[in-house]
Structures are given as structure tokens and as C-alpha cells.
C-alpha positions as CSV (number, residue, x, y, z in Angstrom):
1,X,169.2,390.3,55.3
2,X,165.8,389.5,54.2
3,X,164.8,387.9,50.1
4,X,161.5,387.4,48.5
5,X,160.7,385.4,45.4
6,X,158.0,386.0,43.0
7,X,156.4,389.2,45.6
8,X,156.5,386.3,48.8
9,X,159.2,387.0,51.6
10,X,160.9,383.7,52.0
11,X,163.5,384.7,54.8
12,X,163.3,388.5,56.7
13,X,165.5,390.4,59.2
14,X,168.2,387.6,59.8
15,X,171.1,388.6,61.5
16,X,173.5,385.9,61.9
17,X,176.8,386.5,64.2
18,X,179.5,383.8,64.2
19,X,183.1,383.5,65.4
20,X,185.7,381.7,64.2
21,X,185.4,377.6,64.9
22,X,181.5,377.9,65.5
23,X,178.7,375.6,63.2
24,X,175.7,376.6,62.2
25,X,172.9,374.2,60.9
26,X,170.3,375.5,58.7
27,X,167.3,373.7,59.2
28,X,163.7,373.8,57.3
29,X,161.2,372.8,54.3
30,X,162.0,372.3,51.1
31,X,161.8,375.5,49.1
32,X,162.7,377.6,52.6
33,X,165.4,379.1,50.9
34,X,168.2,377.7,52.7
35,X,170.1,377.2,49.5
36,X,169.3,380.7,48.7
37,X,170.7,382.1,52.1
38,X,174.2,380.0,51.4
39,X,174.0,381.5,48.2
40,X,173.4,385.0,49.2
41,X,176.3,384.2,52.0
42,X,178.7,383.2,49.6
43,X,178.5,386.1,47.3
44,X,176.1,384.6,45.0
45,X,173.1,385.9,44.9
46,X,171.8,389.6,45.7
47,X,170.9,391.2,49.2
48,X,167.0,392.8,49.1
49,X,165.8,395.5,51.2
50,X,163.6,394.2,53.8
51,X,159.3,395.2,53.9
52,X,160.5,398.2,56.2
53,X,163.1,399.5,53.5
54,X,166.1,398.3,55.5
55,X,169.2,397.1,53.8
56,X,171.1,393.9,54.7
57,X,174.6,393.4,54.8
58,X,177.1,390.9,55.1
59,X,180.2,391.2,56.7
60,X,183.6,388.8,56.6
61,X,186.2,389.6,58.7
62,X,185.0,393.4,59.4
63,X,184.5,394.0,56.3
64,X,181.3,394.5,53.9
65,X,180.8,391.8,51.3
66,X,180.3,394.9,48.7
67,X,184.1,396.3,50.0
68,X,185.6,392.7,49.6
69,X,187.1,391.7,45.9
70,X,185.1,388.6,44.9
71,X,187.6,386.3,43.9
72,X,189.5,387.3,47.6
73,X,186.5,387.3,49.4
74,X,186.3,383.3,47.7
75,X,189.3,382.6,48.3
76,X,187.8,382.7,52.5
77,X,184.6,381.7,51.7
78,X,183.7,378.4,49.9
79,X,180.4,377.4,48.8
80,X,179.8,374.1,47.8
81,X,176.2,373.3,46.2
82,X,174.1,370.2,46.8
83,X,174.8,369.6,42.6
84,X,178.4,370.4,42.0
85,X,179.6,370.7,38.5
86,X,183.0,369.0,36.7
87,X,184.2,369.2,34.2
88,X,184.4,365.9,31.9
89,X,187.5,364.7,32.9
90,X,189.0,362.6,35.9
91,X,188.6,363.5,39.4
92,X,192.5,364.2,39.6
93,X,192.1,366.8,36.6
94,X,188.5,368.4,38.9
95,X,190.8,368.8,41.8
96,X,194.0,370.3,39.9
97,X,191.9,373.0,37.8
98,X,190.8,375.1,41.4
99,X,194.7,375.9,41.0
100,X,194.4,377.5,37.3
101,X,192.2,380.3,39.2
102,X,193.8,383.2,39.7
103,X,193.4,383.6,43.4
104,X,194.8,380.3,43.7
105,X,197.8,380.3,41.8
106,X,200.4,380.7,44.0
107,X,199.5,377.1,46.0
108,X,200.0,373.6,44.3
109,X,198.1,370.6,44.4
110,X,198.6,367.9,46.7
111,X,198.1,364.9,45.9
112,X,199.7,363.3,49.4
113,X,197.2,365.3,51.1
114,X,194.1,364.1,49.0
115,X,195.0,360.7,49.5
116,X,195.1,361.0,53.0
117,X,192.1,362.5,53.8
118,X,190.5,360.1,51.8
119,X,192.3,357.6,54.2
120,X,190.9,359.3,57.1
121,X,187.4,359.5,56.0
122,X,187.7,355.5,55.6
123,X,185.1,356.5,52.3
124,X,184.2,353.7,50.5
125,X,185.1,354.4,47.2
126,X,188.4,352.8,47.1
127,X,189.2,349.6,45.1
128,X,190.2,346.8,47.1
129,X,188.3,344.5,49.1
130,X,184.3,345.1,50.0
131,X,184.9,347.2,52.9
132,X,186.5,349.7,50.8
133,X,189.9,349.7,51.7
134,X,192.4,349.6,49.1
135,X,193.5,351.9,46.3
136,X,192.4,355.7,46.6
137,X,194.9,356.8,43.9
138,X,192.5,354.5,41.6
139,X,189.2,356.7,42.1
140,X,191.6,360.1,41.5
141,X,192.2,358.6,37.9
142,X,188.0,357.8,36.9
143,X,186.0,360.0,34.9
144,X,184.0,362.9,37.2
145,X,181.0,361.9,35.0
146,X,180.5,358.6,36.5
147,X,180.5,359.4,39.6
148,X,178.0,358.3,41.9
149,X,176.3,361.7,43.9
150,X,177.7,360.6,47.1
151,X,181.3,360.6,45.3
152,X,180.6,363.8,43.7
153,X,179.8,365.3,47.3
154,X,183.2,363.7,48.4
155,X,184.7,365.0,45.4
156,X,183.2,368.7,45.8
157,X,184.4,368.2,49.3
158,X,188.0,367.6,48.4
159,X,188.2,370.6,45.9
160,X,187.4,372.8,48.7
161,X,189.2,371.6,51.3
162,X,192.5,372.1,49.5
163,X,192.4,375.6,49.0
164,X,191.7,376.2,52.9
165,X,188.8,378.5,53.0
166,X,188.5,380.0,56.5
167,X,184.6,379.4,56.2
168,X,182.7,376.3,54.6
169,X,178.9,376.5,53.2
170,X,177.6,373.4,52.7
171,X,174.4,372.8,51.1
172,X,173.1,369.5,51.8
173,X,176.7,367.9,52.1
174,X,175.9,364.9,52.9
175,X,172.5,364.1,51.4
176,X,174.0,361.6,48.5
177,X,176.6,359.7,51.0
178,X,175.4,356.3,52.1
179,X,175.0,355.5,56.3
């Protein structure tokens, strides 16, 4: 796959090949166009042709993203950006309206399950005490707009996670969560 902005190549001839249960780190400057590679990944954005007139392509599962049906091919692939967007109401309502999608109809939202990962990621954002741990049904019930960006990550997180993607990109995932 290869991209150029503005006449300048910002990424050439990368061939990524990755099995099920492997990680993969993208690392480099600002402006690098690692956003724009998750993007282009996740159906986003557009595939050039490369200086030597080759075409890129990406495939999931054997098959060509241009073969797949986008909502299907989202359905396996989730993107979460370093800025995700809610809608102004609480997180609770965020998290339920993935399930008003079409390609997620058929599931239902759990809120047993949020709850417990929030449990397990011992996050901060629960009321209770100072260390955090109290009351995680609490944060499901405040506005998304006032969240923090570390509890929008979290939140971003949360929405994706419950619709069980078989692949994950993360763009800067955790650059708003404190230490």
C-alpha cells in the first residue's frame, strides 16, 4: 500500500502480514501518517498506487477489502480514533446506540459485562473513595460531553469491545489516560 499527501509520499510499498492473536505497534513522528495507515486499514480512507504504478490491497480473512461489504467488513474490524465522537447524551446511551446499527442488531447490550470490565481495568473513574473504587454504574449515567479524554478513550474502548471485533485499530489509545 503506499499514500502521498499534497505530491509527498508519506508511507510506500508496505506489506503488512498478521495472524490471528499477533500486535503490531506503529511507531513514528508526528504527521508520519500512522493515523492515516489505521485509517486506510479500517476501510477509511483510499488505497494509492505506488511511484512504480503498483496497486495496494488489503486483505481480511482472504478476502479483498474492495470484495468485503463495509458495514460486515466493520463488524471485524474496529477502528477507534485518538478523538472519538458521542453523541450528547450519557455514556450508557454512547454505548447502547452501536446496537441501533444494522450490522449489530441482532446482539444486545450488556450492561453486566461493561461493568465488569470496568472492574477489571480497576479505572479510576468510579465514585467512591480516592482510589477509585466504588460505583461504576455512576459514570455509565454522566453526560459523554464532560468527559475527561482519558474517559472518552475508556469510553471509545468500551463501545468497541462489546461488539467483538476480531481485529482492534487503536490510534493513540492510551495517550489521554493518566500513569
Amino acid at each position: 500500500m503506499s499514500r502521498q499527501i499534497s505530491g509527498s509520499w508519506i508511507w510506500s510499498k508496505i506489506n503488512l502480514h498478521l495472524a490471528p492473536g499477533d500486535k503490531l505497534a506503529l511507531t513514528g513522528s508526528s504527521g508520519s501518517g500512522k493515523s492515516l495507515l489505521l485509517r486506510t486499514l479500517a476501510g477509511l480512507d483510499v488505497i494509492e498506487s505506488a511511484p512504480s504504478g503498483e496497486t495496494g490491497t488489503i486483505n481480511f480473512d482472504g478476502i479483498s477489502l474492495h470484495d468485503w461489504e463495509m458495514p460486515q467488513y466493520r463488524t471485524k474490524v474496529s477502528f477507534i480514533p485518538q478523538n472519538p465522537v458521542f453523541f450528547d447524551e450519557t455514556v450508557e446511551t454512547n454505548l447502547k446506540r452501536a446496537f441501533q446499527l444494522k450490522a449489530h442488531q441482532h446482539r444486545r447490550y450488556d450492561q453486566k459485562q461493561i461493568l465488569a470490565w470496568l472492574e477489571q481495568f480497576s479505572l479510576p473513574i468510579a465514585a467512591g473513595n480516592s482510589s477509585g473504587v466504588g460505583d461504576y454504574s455512576e459514570f455509565l449515567q454522566r453526560p459523554a460531553k464532560d468527559l475527561s479524554g482519558g474517559e472518552a478513550q475508556i469510553t471509545a474502548l468500551l463501545r468497541v469491545l462489546q461488539l467483538e471485533p476480531q481485529v482492534l485499530l487503536l490510534d493513540e489509545p492510551t495517550a489521554s489516560l493518566d500513569a
